[in-house]
Structure formats: C-alpha cells, structure tokens
N, C-alpha and C positions, 0 to 999 in steps of 0.2 A: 470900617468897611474892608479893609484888608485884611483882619484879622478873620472876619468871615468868610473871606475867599480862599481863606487860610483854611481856616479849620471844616471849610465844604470840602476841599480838595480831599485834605486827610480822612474825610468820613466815606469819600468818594473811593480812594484807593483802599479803604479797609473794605470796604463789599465785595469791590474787584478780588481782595485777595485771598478774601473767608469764600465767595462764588467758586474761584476760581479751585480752592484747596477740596470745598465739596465736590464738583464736577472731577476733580483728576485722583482723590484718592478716597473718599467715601463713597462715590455714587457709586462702583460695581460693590460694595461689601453691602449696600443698600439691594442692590437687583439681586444679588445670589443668597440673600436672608432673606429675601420675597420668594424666591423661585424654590432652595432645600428646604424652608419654616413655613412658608406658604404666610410670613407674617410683614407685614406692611406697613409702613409710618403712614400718619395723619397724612401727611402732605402729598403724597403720591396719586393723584386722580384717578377715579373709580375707572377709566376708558385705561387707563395705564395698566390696573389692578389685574383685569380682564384681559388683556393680552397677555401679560404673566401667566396667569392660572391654566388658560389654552394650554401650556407648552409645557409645566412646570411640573404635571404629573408622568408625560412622557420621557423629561428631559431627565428629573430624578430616576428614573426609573433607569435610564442606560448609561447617567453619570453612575450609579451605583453597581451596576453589573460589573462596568465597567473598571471599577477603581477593587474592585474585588477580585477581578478575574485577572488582573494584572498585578495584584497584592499576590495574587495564589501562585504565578508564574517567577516573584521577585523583581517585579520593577517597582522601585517605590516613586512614591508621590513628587519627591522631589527631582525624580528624575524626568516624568512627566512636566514638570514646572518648569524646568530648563528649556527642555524642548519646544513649549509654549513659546516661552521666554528667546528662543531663538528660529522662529518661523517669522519670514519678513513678508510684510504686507503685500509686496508685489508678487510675490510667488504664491501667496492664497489668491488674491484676483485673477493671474491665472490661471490658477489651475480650477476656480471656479468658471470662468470661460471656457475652456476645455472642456469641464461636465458637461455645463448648458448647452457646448454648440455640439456634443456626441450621441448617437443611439447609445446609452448606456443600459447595460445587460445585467449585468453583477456587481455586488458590494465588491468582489475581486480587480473588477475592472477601475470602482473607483482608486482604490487603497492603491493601484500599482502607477496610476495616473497624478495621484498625489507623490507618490513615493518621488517618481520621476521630474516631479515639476519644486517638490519642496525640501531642499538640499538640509539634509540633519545632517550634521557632523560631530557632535556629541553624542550620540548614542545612537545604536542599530534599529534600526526603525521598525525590523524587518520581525523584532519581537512583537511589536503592535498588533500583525496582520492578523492572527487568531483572536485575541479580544475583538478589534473590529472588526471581524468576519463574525463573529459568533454575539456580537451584540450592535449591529447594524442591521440592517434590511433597504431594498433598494424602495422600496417604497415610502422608509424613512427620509431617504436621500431626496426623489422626486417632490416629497412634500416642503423637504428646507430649500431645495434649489427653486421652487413654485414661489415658496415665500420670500426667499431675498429680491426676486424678480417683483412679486404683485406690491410689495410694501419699497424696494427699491433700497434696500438695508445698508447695502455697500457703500450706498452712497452717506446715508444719514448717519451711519454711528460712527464714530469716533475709533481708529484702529485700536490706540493704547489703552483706550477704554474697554473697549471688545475683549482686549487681550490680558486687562485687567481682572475683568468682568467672568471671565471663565476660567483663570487661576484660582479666583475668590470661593466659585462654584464648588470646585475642586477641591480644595481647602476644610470648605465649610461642610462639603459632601464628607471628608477624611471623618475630621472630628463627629460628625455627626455617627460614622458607621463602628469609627475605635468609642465612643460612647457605649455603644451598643452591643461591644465585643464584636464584630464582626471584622474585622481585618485585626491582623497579628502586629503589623508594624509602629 
C-alpha cells in the first residue's frame, strides 16, 4: 500500500513538472508557430485555432514591417529583446490605463504616453518612434485596447508568458525574414 502511495505521488509530481515546463517554456514557441506558420498542433482546439488566425495575418503583417524597418535603421533584434526583457508589468497596465481612460488622437500621442510611463534604460527608445509611427495606425490601437477590454486579456494571460510569447514572435518572425534574405543582420 505504500509503495503505491509511493509511486502515485511520484507520477503525480512528474505531470506537475512536464505541465508545468509546457506552460512556462514551450507554450509561447507553440502560439508564435501558430501565429508566423499559420501551423498548429493536434492539441490546440479549433475555437483556439480561430482566435489565432483573426490576428495572425495582421499581426505578421507589422511584426514584419516592423523588424525590417528597424533592421534598415540598425537596431537589431537583440536589442529589441532586451528591451522586451526589461519592460515591467506594472508600467504596461499603466500605461494601458492611461490609453483607455484618454481621447486618444495619434499613434504620436500613444508612443509619447508609453515613452513617459515605460522607463528603458538600456537603449533610446526614442529610435522606435519612426518604426511605430510609420507601422502603427490608431485604429490598430482602438481595436487592441477594444479587445484587452471585451475578452479582459490583462487579466487571463500570464505576464512572463506574454512576454515570452512575443519574444518568440520576434525570433521566429527574424528567422523567418533572414530565410527569405530579407533582413541583412
């Protein structure tokens, strides 16, 4: 009998820690090979599939502008990664508060509102503001600030997931465009 209690336990903590290794380091390399490949494991439920695909022709579309116009400029990818890598949670929920509770006019007004509320201290931020001006649109903006609101996103994902999840994007967007010859770096 204890021998079973024994070896339940140990079958119990190995799910726990193979769950736990999928959720914190496959599941974004999982959504951003769904979102640049448009390709999908078995396991992913088709109401999953469908929210991906929504977004995943637009999002490619200004992840890729975007990692080209800023290859063209010299910022590289890893320096993009850093900066990811050093935006803290509470300073995006602010400054996502800020949007929502403002008449917002121009992609200018948000980038200066982010600038202000999201402290980089590795690199000039201030290089950014032409990429995102010139592959932004405020209409982009009202339709993602719409949707964190109606689906309540803030709440449900997971930061370091999030923050995973859009490195990965990044990454897999890179490889996908030096594939392709399209970026020099």
């Amino acid at each position: 009998m204890k021998r079973i209690l024994i070896i339940g336990i140990v079958l119990l903590l190995l799910v726990v820690g193979v769950s736990w290794y999928y959720y914190e380091k496959q599941l974004p390399k999982v959504v951003a090979k769904a979102i640049i490949k448009n390709k999908y494991p078995v396991y992913i439920p088709e109401k999953i599939q469908g929210k991906i695909v929504k977004v995943s022709d637009t999002l490619n579309a200004k992840v890729e502008n975007f990692l080209v116009t800023t290859d063209t400029i010299g910022i590289s990818i890893n320096e993009i990664l850093k900066i990811i890598d050093e935006v803290k949670e509470e300073d995006v929920r602010k400054t996502i508060s800020i949007i929502q509770n403002q008449d917002i006019k121009s992609v200018e007004e948000v980038f200066d509102i982010a600038v202000e509320n999201i402290p980089i201290k590795s690199f000039n931020v201030e290089l950014l503001r032409e990429p995102f001006i010139n592959n932004i649109k405020i209409n982009h903006i009202n339709r993602a600030l719409g949707y964190l609101r109606t689906h309540n996103i803030l709440e449900l994902i997971d930061p370091e997931i999030a923050r995973e999840t859009i490195k990965q994007v990044i990454i897999q967007k890179e490889d996908e465009l030096k594939s392709r010859g399209i970026l020099k770096n």
